[in-house]
C-alpha positions in Angstrom: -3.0 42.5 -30.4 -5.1 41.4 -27.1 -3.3 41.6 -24.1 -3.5 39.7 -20.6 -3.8 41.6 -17.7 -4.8 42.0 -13.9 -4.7 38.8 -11.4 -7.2 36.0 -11.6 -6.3 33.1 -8.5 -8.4 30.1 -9.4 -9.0 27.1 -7.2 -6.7 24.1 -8.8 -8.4 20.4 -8.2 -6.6 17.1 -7.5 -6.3 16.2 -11.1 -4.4 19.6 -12.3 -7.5 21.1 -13.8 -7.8 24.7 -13.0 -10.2 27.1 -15.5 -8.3 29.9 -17.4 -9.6 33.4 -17.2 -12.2 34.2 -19.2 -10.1 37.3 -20.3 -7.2 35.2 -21.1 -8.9 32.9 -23.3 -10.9 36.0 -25.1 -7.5 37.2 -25.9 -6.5 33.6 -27.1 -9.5 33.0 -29.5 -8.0 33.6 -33.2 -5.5 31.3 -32.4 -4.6 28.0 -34.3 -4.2 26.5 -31.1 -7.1 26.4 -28.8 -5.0 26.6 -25.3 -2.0 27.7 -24.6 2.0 27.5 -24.2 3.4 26.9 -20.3 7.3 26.5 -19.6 9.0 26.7 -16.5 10.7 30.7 -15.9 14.3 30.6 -16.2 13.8 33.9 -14.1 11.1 33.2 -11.8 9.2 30.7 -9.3 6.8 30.7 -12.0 5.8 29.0 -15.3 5.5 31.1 -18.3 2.1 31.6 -20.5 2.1 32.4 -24.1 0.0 32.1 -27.3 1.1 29.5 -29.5 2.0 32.8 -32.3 3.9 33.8 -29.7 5.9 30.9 -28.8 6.6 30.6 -32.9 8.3 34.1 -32.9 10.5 33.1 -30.2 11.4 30.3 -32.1 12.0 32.9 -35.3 13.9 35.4 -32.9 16.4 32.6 -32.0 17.8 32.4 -35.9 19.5 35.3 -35.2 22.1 33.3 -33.0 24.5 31.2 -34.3 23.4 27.2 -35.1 24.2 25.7 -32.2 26.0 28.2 -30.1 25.9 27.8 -26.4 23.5 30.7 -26.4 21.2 29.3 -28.8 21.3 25.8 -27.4 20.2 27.1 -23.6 18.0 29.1 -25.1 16.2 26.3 -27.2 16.6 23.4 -24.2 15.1 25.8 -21.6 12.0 26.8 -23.7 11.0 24.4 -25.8 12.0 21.1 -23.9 9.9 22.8 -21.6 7.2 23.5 -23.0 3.7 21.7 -22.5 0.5 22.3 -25.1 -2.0 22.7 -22.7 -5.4 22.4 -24.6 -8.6 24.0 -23.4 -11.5 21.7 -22.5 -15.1 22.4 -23.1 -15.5 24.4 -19.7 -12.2 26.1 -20.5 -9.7 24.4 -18.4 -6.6 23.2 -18.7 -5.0 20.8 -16.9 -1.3 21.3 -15.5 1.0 18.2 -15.4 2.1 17.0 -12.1 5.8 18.2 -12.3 4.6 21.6 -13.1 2.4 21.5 -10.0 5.3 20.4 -7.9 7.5 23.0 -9.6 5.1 25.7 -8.2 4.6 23.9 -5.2 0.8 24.1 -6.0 -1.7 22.6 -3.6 -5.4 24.2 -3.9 -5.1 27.8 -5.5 -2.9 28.9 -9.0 -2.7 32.6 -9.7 -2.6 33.5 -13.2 -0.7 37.2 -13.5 -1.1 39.4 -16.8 1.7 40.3 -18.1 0.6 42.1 -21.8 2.2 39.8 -24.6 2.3 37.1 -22.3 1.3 35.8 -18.6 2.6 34.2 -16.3 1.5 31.2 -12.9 2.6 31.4 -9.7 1.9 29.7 -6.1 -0.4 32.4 -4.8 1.7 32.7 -1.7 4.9 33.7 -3.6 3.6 36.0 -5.9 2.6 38.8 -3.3 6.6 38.9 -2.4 7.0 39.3 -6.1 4.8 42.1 -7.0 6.5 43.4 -3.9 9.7 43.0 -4.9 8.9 44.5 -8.7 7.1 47.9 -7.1 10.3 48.5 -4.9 12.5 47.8 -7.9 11.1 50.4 -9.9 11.1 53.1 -7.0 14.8 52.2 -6.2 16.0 52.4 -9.9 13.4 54.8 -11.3 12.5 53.0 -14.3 10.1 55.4 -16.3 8.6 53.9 -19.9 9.0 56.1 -22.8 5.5 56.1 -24.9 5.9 57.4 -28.3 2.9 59.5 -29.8 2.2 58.5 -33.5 -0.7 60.2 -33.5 
């Protein structure tokens, strides 16, 4: 599996279209879908970034709730009514729709953040305080991550 990773903030023109990293989109290539996935965080003052396989084990994980539970029905109405198929153009741009923009409070830069599986996009100006917040997080409660050796 590819992963996205590091920090790319791209200038974002008046219509919405802002280039993906080149890394991104290497790691997006054996894809049936040539762009990619964007809802709104539930979490976050960001959008979230997926593959398109990715979005379709989501979908997969979310049989393991109860048809129509409460917890399957926010679940469902928060992702996938959402979600936006944001197709890559020739030069490798997409282009964001206007209440997405708003949402991030976007005016001339988009920062697009690795995040392994996934990635997400935030307002340059917020996501400093963010990766702020996440660093002091991890000192304060000491979260470690186990690595298991197969080798």
């Amino acid at each position: 599996m590819k992963l996205f990773l590091s920090t790319y903030i791209n200038k974002i023109d008046k219509k919405g279209r802002v280039s993906v990293p080149a890394s991104f989109r290497s790691a997006l290539k054996d894809e049936n879908f040539n762009g990619i996935i964007v809802f709104k965080s539930h979490k976050k003052e960001a959008l979230e970034g997926w593959s398109y396989s990715r979005i379709e084990q989501i979908s997969e994980s979310l049989d393991n709730y109860d048809v129509f539970s409460e917890e399957q029905d926010y679940l469902t109405t928060a992702i996938f009514s959402e979600s936006q198929q944001l197709s890559f153009d020739k030069d490798g741009r997409i282009t964001l729709p206007s209440s997405m923009i708003e949402y991030l409070g976007i005016t001339d830069k988009i920062a697009f953040v690795g995040l392994g599986k996934t990635f997400q996009i935030w307002n340059p100006d917020n996501l400093d305080k963010h990766k702020e917040k996440s660093r002091n997080q991890l000192k304060k409660q000491g979260i470690t991550i186990k690595i298991n050796n197969t080798n």
